[in-house]
C-alpha positions as CSV (number, residue, x, y, z in Angstrom):
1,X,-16.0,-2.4,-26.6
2,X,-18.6,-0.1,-24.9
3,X,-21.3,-2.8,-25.0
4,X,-18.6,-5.5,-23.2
5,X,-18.2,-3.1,-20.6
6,X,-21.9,-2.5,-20.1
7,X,-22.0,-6.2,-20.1
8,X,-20.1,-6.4,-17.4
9,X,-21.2,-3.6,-15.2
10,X,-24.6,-5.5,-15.3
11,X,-23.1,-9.4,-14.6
12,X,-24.4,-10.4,-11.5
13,X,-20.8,-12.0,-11.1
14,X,-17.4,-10.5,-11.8
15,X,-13.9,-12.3,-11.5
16,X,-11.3,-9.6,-10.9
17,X,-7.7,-10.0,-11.0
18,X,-6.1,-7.2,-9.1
19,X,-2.6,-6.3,-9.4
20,X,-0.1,-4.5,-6.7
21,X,3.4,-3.4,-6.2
22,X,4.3,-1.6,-2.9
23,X,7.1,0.6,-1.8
24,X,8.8,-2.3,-0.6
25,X,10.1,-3.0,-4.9
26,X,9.6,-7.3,-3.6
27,X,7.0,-7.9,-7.1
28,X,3.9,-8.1,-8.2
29,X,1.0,-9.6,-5.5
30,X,-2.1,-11.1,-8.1
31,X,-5.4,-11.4,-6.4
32,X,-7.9,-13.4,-8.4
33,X,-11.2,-12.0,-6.8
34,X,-15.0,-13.1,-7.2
35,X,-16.9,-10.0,-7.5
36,X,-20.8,-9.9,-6.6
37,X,-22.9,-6.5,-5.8
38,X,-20.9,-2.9,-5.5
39,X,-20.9,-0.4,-2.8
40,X,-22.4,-1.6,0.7
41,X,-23.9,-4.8,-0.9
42,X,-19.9,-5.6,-2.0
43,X,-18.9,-9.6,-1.4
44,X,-15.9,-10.8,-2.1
45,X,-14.4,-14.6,-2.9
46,X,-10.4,-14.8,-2.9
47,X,-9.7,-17.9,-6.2
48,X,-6.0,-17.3,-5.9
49,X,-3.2,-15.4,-4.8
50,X,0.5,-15.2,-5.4
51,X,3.5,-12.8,-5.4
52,X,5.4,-13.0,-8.2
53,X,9.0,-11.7,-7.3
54,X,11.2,-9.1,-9.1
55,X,14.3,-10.1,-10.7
56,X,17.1,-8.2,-9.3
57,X,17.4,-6.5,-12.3
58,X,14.4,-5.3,-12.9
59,X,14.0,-3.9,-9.0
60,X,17.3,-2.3,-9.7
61,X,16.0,-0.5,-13.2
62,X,13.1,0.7,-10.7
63,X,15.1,2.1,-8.1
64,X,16.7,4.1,-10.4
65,X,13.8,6.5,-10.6
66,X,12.0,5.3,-7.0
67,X,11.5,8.6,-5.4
68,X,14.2,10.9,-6.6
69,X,13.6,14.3,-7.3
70,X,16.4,14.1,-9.8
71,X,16.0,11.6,-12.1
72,X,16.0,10.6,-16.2
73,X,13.5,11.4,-18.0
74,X,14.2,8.7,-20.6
75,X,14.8,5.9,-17.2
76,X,10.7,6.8,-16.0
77,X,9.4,6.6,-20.0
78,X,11.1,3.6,-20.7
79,X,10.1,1.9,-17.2
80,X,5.9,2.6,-18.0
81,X,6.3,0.5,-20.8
82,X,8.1,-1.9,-19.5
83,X,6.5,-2.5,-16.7
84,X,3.1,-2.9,-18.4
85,X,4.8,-5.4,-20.0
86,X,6.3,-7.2,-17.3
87,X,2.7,-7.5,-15.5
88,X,1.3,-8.4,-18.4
89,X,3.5,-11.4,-18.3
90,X,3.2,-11.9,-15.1
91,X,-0.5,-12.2,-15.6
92,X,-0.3,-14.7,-18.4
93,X,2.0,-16.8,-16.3
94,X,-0.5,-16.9,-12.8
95,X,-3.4,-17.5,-15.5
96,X,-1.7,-20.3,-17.0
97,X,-0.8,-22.0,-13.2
98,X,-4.3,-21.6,-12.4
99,X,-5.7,-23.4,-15.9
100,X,-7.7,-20.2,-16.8
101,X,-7.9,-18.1,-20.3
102,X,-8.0,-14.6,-20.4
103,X,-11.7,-15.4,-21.3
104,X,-12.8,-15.9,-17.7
105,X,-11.3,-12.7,-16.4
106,X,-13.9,-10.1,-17.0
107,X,-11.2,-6.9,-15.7
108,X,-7.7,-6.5,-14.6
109,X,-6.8,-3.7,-11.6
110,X,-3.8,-2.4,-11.9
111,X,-2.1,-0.3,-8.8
112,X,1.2,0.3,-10.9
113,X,4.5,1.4,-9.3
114,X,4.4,4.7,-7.4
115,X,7.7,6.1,-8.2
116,X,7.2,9.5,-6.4
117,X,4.5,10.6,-4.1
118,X,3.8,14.4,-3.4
119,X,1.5,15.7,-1.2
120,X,1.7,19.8,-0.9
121,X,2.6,19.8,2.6
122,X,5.8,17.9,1.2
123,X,6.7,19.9,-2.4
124,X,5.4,23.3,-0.5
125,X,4.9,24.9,-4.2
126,X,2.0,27.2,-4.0
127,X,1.7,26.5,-7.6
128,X,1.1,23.1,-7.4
129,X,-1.7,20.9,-5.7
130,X,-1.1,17.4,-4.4
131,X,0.4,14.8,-6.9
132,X,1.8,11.5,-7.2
133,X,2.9,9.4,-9.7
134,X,2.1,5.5,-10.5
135,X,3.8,3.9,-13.7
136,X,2.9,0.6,-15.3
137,X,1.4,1.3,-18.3
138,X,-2.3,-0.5,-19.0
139,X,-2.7,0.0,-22.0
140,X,0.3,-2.7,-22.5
141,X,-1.5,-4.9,-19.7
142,X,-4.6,-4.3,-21.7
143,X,-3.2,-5.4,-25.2
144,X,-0.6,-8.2,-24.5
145,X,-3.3,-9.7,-22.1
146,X,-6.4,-9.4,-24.1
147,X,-8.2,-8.0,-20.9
148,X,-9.7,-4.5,-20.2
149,X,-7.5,-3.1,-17.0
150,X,-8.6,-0.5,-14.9
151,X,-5.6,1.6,-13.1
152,X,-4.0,5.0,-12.0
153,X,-6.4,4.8,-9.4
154,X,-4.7,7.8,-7.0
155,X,-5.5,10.4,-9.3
156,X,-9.2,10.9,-9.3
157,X,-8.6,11.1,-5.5
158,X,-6.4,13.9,-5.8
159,X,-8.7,15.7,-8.5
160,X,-11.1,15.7,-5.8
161,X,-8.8,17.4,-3.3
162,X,-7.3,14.4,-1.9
163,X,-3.4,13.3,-1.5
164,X,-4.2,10.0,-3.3
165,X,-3.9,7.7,0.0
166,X,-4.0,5.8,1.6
167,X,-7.3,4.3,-0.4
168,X,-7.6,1.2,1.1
169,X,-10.7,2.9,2.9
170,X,-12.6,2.2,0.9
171,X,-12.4,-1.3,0.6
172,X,-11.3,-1.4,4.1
173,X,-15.0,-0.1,4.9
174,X,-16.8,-2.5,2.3
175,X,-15.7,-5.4,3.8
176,X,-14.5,-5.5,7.2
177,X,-16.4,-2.8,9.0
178,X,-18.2,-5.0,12.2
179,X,-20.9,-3.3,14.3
180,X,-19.8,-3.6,17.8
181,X,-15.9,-3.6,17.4
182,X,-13.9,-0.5,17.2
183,X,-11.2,-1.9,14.5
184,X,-8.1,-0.5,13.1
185,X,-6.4,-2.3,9.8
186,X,-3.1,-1.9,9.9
187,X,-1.0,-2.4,7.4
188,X,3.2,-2.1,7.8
189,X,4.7,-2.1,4.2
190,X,7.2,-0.2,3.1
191,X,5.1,2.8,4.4
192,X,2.9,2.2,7.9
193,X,-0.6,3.1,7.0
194,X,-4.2,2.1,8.8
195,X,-8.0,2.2,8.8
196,X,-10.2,2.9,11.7
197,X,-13.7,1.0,11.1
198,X,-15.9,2.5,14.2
199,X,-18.1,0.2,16.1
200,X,-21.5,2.4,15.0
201,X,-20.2,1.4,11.4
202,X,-21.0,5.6,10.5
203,X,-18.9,5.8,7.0
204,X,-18.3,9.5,8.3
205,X,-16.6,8.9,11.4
206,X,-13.8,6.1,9.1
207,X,-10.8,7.9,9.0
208,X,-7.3,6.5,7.1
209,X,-3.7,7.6,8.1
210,X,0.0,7.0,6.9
211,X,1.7,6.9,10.3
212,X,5.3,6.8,9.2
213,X,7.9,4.6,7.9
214,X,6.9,0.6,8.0
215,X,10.0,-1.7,6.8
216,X,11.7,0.6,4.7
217,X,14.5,1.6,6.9
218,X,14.4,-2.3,8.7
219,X,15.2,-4.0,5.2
220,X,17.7,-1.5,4.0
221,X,20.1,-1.7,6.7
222,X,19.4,-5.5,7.3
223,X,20.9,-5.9,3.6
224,X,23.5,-3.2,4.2
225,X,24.9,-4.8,7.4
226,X,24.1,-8.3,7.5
227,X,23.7,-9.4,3.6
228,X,19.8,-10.7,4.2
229,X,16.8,-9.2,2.8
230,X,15.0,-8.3,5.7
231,X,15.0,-8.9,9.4
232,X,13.5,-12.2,10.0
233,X,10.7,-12.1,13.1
234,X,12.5,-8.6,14.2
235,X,15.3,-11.2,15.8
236,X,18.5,-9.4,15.4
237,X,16.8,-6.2,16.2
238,X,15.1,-7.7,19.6
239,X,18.9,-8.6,20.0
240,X,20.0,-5.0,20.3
241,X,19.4,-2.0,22.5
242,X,17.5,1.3,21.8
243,X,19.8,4.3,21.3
244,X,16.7,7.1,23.1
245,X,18.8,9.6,21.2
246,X,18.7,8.8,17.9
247,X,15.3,7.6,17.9
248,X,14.2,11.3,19.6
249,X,16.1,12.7,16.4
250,X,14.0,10.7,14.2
251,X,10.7,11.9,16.2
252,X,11.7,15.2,14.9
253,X,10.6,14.7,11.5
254,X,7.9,17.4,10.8
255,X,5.8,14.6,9.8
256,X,4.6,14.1,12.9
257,X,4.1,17.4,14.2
258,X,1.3,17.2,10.9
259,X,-2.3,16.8,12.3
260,X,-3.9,13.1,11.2
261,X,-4.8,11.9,8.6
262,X,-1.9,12.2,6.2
263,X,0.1,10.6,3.8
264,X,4.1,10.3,3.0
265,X,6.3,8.3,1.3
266,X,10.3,7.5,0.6
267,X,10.0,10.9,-0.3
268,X,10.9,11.4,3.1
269,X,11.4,8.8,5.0
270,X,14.8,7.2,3.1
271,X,18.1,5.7,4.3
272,X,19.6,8.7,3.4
273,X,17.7,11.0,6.0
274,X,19.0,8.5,8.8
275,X,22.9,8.5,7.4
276,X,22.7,12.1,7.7
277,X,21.4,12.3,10.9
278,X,24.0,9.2,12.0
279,X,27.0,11.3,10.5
280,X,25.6,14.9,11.8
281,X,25.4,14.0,15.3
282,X,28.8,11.3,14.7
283,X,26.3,8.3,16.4
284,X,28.5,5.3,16.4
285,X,26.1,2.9,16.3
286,X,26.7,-0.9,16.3
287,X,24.0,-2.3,13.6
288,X,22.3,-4.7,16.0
289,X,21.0,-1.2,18.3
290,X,20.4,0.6,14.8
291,X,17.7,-2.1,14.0
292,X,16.2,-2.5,17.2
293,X,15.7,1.8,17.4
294,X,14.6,1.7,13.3
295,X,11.9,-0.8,14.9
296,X,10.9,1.4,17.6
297,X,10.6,4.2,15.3
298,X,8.0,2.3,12.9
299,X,6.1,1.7,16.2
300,X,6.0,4.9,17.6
301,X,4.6,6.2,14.7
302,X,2.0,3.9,14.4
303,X,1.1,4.5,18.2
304,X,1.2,8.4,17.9
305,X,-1.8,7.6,15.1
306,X,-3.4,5.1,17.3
307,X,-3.2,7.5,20.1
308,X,-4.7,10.0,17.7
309,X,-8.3,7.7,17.9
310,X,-8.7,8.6,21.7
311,X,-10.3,5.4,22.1
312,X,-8.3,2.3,24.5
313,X,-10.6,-0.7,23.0
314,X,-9.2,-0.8,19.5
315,X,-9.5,-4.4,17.9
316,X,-6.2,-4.0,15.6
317,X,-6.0,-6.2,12.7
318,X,-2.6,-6.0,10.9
319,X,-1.4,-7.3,7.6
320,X,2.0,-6.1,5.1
321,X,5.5,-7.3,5.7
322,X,6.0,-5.8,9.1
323,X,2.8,-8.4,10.4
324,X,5.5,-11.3,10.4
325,X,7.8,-8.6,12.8
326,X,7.1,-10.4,16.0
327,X,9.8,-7.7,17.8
328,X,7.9,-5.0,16.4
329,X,4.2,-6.6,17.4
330,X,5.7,-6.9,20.7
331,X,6.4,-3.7,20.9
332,X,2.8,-2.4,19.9
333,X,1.2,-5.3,22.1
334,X,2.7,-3.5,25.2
335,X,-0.2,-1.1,24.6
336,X,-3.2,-2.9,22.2
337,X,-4.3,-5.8,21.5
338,X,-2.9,-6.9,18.2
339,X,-4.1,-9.8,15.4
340,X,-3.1,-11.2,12.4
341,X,-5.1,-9.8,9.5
342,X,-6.0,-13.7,8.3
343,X,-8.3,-13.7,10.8
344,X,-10.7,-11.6,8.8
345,X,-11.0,-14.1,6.1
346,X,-8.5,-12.6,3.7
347,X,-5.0,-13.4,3.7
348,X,-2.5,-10.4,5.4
349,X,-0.5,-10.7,2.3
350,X,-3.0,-10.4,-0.3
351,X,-5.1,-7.7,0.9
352,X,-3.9,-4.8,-0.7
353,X,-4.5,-6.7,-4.4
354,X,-7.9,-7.5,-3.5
355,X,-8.7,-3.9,-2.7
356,X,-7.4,-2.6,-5.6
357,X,-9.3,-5.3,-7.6
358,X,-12.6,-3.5,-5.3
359,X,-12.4,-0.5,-6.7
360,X,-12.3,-1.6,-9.7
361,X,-15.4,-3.2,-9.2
362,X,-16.7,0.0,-8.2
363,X,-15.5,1.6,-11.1
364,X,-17.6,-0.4,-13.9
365,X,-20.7,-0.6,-11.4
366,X,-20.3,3.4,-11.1
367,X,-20.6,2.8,-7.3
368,X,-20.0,5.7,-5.1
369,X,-19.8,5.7,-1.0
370,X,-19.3,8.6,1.1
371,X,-16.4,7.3,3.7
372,X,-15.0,9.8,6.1
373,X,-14.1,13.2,3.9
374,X,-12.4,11.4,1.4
375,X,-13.8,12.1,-2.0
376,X,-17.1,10.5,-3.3
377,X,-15.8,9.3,-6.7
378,X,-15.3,6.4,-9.1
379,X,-11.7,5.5,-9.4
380,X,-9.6,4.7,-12.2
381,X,-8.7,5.2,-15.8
382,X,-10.1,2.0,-18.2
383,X,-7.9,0.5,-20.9
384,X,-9.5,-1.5,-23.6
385,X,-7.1,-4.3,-25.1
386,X,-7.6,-3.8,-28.8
């Protein structure tokens, strides 16, 4: 097994399939990826892409354990494996729409499920460090697939003194730095996160942020009040009012008194910190004006980062669920200039796959790059299938 992984470290051509599951529990995104070169010689070929969706018991089984500090032990052990499984299957199935074997797939990445993400400034232990935790196992990917996978990608990062994200920097910086343009990649998942790609291209002046909440809060009380999964085009929000009040409240988080860049989670931002907030201050709130000030709240958050840059000619390039939010692009419009990721060359939708499947290209090329002060490291643990 150690000579096929030489031989592919030293194929002039990889195909990657790369594998991710966001905060948002929707399923699995597959990126089949054409690898050539590593580091700053990276290019990049998108085959295929699709989303394979959860079954609504299987998102249920997972938000069992999705970030609770209480949980069952037995719930999170059980979950790894089946998981693995799960994308295992779901692997065989996108390989067998696309007429490939498992032959032509020289490595799988695997992002796995974060089920709890905790960053010191959140868990406050002076024992501990930073920490997070991703569960999927690949060694069952590995096996049931016949394919080496590469995953648990976040904890090299935070070996190395990081919080573990946001790492689409680094593939962020491979391929879609432009000299000349002052960019910022947004993406609005679950979780609000972006890039910033200077215009000098300098890897040490890219930075990455989380900036907040994305569509967490927006898809939770669009299924608690009006029975849909998520607020299509930010309508019934744009048909309500914003309550200043509540939304100051939510300002107050001391997320963002926190100096950029940073990273959170559902840890903190969750339905449950806005219920409390609702019943401590007795809002009575219709759910129309609750959307529309949840939107506001994502934006803000993503402007306070933006603001952060101290630059006004940011080209900003967004991709995630939120890009398809035309209230909340209208919203951040009022102050930038704002496209949709596809644009680049990559569809917004499967971007987050295909970066994942880059660092696992960097991972069997033992390519390093120096981006910003996030750590200079290979990422990833491999799993050999027999």
């Amino acid at each position: 097994m150690l000579q096929q992984l030489y031989q592919i470290a030293h194929k002039t051509e990889r195909k990657i399939l790369g594998l991710m599951s966001g905060t948002s529990l929707d399923g699995l995104d597959i990126a089949l990826c054409k690898f050539n070169g590593a580091g700053l010689q990276t290019q990049v070929e998108l085959l295929a892409f699709e989303t394979i969706p959860y079954s609504e018991q299987t998102r249920s089984e997972i938000q069992k354990v999705f970030a609770k500090k209480n949980t069952d032990l037995e719930q999170v052990t059980l979950l790894h494996n089946f998981l693995g499984k799960l994308y295992a299957e779901f692997v065989k199935e996108f390989l067998q729409k696309n007429h490939l074997s498992n032959r032509e797939i020289d490595l799988i990445a695997s992002h796995g499920q974060t089920i709890f993400h905790a960053p010191k400034h959140l868990h406050q232990k002076s024992l501990y460090s930073n920490a997070t935790l991703q569960i999927a196992d690949a060694d069952q990917i590995a096996y049931h697939t016949g394919i080496v996978t590469i995953s648990d990608f976040r904890q090299k990062h935070i070996a190395a003194g990081g919080e573990g994200a946001p790492l689409a920097i680094y593939g962020d910086f491979l391929l879609f730095k432009k000299a000349g343009e002052n960019r910022i990649l947004l993406n609005i998942g679950g979780i609000a996160n972006f890039t910033f790609l200077p215009a000098t291209c300098n890897p040490q002046e890219v930075w990455a942020t989380d900036t907040g909440v994305g569509n967490t809060f927006l898809d939770y009380f669009t299924q608690k009040f009006f029975q849909k999964p998520y607020d299509e085009n930010g309508e019934i929000a744009q048909s309500g009012t914003c309550n200043d009040f509540l939304l100051e409240k939510l300002l107050e988080n001391p997320f963002f008194g926190r100096p950029f860049p940073k990273s959170t989670g559902q840890e903190t931002f969750n339905y449950i910190w806005v219920e409390e907030i609702l019943q401590k201050y007795k809002l009575q709130i219709s759910p129309s004006d609750l959307l529309c000030t949840l939107t506001h709240f994502t934006a803000q958050g993503i402007l306070k980062g933006l603001q952060a840059i101290h630059l006004k000619d940011l080209r900003i390039y967004v991709s995630g669920g939120g890009a398809k939010n035309k209230f909340l692009l209208k919203i951040l419009q009022e102050y930038y200039s704002v496209q949709n990721f596809d644009v680049l060359g990559i569809p917004a939708d499967a971007k987050e796959a295909v970066l994942f499947a880059l660092l696992a290209n960097e991972t069997i090329t033992g390519s390093r790059v120096a981006i910003g002060q996030n750590p200079c490291v290979c990422m990833g643990k491999i799993s050999l299938p027999y």
